[in-house]
C-alpha positions in Angstrom: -1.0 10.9 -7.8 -1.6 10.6 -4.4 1.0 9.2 -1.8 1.2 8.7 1.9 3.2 7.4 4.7 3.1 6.9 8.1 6.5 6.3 9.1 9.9 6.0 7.4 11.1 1.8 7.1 12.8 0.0 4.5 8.9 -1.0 3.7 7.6 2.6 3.3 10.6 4.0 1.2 9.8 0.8 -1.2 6.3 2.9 -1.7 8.4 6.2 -2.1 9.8 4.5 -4.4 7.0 2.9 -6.2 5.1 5.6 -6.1 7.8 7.8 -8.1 7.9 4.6 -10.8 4.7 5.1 -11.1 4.8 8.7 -11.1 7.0 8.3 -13.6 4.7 6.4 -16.1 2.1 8.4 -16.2 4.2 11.6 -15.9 2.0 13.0 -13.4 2.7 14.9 -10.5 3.4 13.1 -7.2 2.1 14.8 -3.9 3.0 12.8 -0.6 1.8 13.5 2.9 3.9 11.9 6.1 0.6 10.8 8.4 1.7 11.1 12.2 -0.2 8.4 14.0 -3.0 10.1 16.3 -3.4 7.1 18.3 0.7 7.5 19.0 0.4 10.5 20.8 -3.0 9.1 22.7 -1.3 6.4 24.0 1.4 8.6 25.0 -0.9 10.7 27.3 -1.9 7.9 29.2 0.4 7.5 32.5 0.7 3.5 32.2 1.8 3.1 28.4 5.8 1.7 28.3 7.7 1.3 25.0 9.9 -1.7 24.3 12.6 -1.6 21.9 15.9 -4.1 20.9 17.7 -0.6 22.1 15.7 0.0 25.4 17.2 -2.0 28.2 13.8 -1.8 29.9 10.3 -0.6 29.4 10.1 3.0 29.9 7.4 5.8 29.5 6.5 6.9 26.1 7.3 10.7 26.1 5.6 12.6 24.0 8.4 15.0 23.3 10.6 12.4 21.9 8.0 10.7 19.8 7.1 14.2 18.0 11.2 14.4 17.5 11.2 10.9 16.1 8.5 11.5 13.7 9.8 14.8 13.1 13.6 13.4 12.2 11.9 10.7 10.1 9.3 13.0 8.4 12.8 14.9 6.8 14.3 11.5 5.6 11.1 11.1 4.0 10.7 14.2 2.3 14.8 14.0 1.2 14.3 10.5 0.0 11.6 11.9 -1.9 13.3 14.9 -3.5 16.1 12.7 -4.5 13.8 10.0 -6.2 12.0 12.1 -8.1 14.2 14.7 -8.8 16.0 12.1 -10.7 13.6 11.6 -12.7 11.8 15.5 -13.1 8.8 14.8 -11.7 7.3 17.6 -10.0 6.5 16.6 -6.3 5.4 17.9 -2.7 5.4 16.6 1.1 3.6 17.6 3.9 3.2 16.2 7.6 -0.2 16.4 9.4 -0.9 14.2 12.5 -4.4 11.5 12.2 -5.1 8.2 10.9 -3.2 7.1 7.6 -6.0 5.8 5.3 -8.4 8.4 6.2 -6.2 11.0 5.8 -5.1 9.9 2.7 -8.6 8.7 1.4 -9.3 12.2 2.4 -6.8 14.7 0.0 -7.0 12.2 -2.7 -9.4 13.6 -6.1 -11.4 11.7 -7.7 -8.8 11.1 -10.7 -5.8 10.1 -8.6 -3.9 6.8 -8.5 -3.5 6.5 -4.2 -0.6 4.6 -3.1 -0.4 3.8 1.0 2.6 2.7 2.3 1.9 1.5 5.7 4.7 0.9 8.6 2.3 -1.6 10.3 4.3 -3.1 13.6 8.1 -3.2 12.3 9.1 -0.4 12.8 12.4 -1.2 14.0 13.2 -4.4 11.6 16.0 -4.7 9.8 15.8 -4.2 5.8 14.2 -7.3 4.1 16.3 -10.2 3.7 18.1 -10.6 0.6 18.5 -13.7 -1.4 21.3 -14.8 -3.9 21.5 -10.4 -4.4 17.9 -9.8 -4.7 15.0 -8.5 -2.8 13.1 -11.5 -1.1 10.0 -11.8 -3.5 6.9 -10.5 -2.1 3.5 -11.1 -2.6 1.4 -8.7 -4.8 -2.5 -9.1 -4.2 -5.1 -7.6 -7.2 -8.5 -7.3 -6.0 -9.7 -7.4 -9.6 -13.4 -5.9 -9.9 -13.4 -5.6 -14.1 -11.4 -6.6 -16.5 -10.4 -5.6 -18.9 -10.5 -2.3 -17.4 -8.1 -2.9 -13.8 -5.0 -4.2 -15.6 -3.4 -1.3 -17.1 -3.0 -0.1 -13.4 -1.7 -3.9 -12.4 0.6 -4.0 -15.7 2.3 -0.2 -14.5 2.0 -1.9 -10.8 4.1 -4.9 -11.8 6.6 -2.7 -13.5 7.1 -0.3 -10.7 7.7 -3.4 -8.2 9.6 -5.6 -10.4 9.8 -9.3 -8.5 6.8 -9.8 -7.2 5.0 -12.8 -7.0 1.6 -12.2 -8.1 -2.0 -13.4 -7.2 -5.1 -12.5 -8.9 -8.2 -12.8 -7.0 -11.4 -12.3 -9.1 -14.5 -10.8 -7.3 -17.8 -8.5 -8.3 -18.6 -8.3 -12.0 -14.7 -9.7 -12.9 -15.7 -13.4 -11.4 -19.5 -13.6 -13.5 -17.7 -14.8 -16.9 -15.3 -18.1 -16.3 -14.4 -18.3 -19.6 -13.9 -14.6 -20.3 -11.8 -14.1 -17.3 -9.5 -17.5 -17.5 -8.9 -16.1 -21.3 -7.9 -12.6 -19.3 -5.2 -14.5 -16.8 -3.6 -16.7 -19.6 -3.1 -13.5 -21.6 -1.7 -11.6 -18.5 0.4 -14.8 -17.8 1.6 -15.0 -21.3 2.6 -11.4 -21.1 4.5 -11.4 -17.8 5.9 -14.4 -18.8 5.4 -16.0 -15.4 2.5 -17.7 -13.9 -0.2 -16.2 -12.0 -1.8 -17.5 -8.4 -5.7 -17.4 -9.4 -8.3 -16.9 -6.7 -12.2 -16.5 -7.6 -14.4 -14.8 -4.9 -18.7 -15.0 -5.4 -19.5 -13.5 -8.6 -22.2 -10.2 -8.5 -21.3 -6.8 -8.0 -22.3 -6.5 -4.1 -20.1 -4.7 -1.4 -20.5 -7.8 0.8 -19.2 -10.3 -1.5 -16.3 -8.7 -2.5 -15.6 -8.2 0.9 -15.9 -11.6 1.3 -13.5 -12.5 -1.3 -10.8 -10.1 0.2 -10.7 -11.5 3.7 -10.3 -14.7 2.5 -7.5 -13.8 -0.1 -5.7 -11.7 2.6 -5.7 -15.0 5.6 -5.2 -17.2 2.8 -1.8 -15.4 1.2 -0.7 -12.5 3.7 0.0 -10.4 1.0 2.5 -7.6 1.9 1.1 -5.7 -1.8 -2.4 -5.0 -2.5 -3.8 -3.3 -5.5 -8.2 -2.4 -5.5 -10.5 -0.1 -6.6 -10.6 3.2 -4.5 -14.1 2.9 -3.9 -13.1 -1.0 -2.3 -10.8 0.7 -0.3 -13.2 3.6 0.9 -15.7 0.5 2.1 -13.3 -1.2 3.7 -11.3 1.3 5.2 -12.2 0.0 9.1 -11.3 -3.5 7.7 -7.8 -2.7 6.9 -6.3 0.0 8.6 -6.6 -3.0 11.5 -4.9 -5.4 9.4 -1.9 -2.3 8.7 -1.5 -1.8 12.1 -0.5 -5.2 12.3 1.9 -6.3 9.6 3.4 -3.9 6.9 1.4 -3.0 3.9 1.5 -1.5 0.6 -1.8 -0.3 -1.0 -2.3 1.2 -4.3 -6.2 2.1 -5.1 -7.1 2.9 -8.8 -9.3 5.9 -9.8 -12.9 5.5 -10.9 -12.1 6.3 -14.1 -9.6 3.4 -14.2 -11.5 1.4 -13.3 -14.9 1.8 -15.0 
């Protein structure tokens, strides 16, 4: 299993920890990389770029030797929250930093065979944890590109498991949306299983890139999902697409092998 990060927030260590529940299911070994943004340390090369922060009394310049300390200190919380995580449970692990763009790096050391999880910082990183309500995490929203079924949802059901809360949406696209019937039978048996309902969404039917692209942009404006599970091959196509919507808004992705998926 493939993991990688580009930042350390109380949204990235939920995909540390994720990723080690999944980890954990499939007893397989979990190997993370800690992406420094490139475009960080292009932006800070440029005499006019300023940094605002709640603890800056005023825009300054963004120094380059202070961002590489940064994302050096939080590069060793990473790898410690790591070792602790899955130490706990014995699951053999590694952690490395490189510096470039977070899905193409990751898109890029993942084999064919691995489940990828992305756990993407997006613009806060300086929030606060995520609100808490009556003791619990604030429910997020967990979005499943589903391409075939049955063959996605053993990755959803180990999904839903590993991030236990979620409120979950289904959006049907590709070969999944051709049969009505066949996949309404699919949702009422997921439904029945979870014992909660499900948010249903049906893209165009047919197997072409474009339409389940189609069915993905409208899913994401539609719900602003903060959890998105899809095929790796989805992901690959529409890598441009959404590294732009991560660097806006915190993300977590989780892309299933071929062979899951098939």
């Amino acid at each position: 299993m493939r993991l990688a990060i580009d930042a350390l927030t109380p949204f990235t260590r939920q995909a540390i920890e994720s990723a080690v529940s999944l980890a954990s299911q499939g007893a397989v070994r979990l190997d993370c990389v800690f992406v420094e943004p490139l475009e960080l340390f292009h932006a800070a090369s440029l005499p006019l770029t300023r940094e605002f922060g709640m603890a800056i009394p005023s825009p300054r310049r963004l120094d380059r030797s202070e961002l590489e300390r940064a994302l050096q200190l939080q590069a060793g919380q990473a790898q410690r929250l790591l070792a602790r995580s899955a130490g706990a449970l014995r699951i053999e692990h590694s952690f490395e930093v490189t510096r470039g763009a977070l899905l193409d790096e990751a898109l890029r050391r993942a084999a064919e065979q691995d489940l990828l999880v992305v756990g993407a910082a997006g613009c806060e990183l300086d929030l606060p944890a995520a609100p808490r309500a009556h003791g619990r995490e604030a429910q997020r929203t967990l979005l499943a590109l589903v391409e075939s079924l049955p063959a996605d949802l053993p990755t959803l059901r180990a999904l839903l498991r590993a991030i236990p809360g979620a409120t979950l949406a289904i959006c049907a696209a590709g070969e999944a949306a051709d049969s009505a019937a066949g996949l309404e039978a699919q949702f009422d048996a997921l439904e029945r299983e979870l014992g909660r309902p499900l948010r249903r969404l049906r893209g165009a039917a047919g197997p072409q890139p474009q339409l389940v692209a189609a069915a993905l942009a409208q899913a994401l404006s539609e719900l602003r999902p903060q959890l998105l599970t899809l095929r790796r091959e989805t992901l690959a196509a529409l890598a441009t697409e959404l590294a732009w919507a991560m660097r806006r808004r915190p993300a977590l992705l989780v892309a299933t092998p071929k062979a899951v998926a098939q």
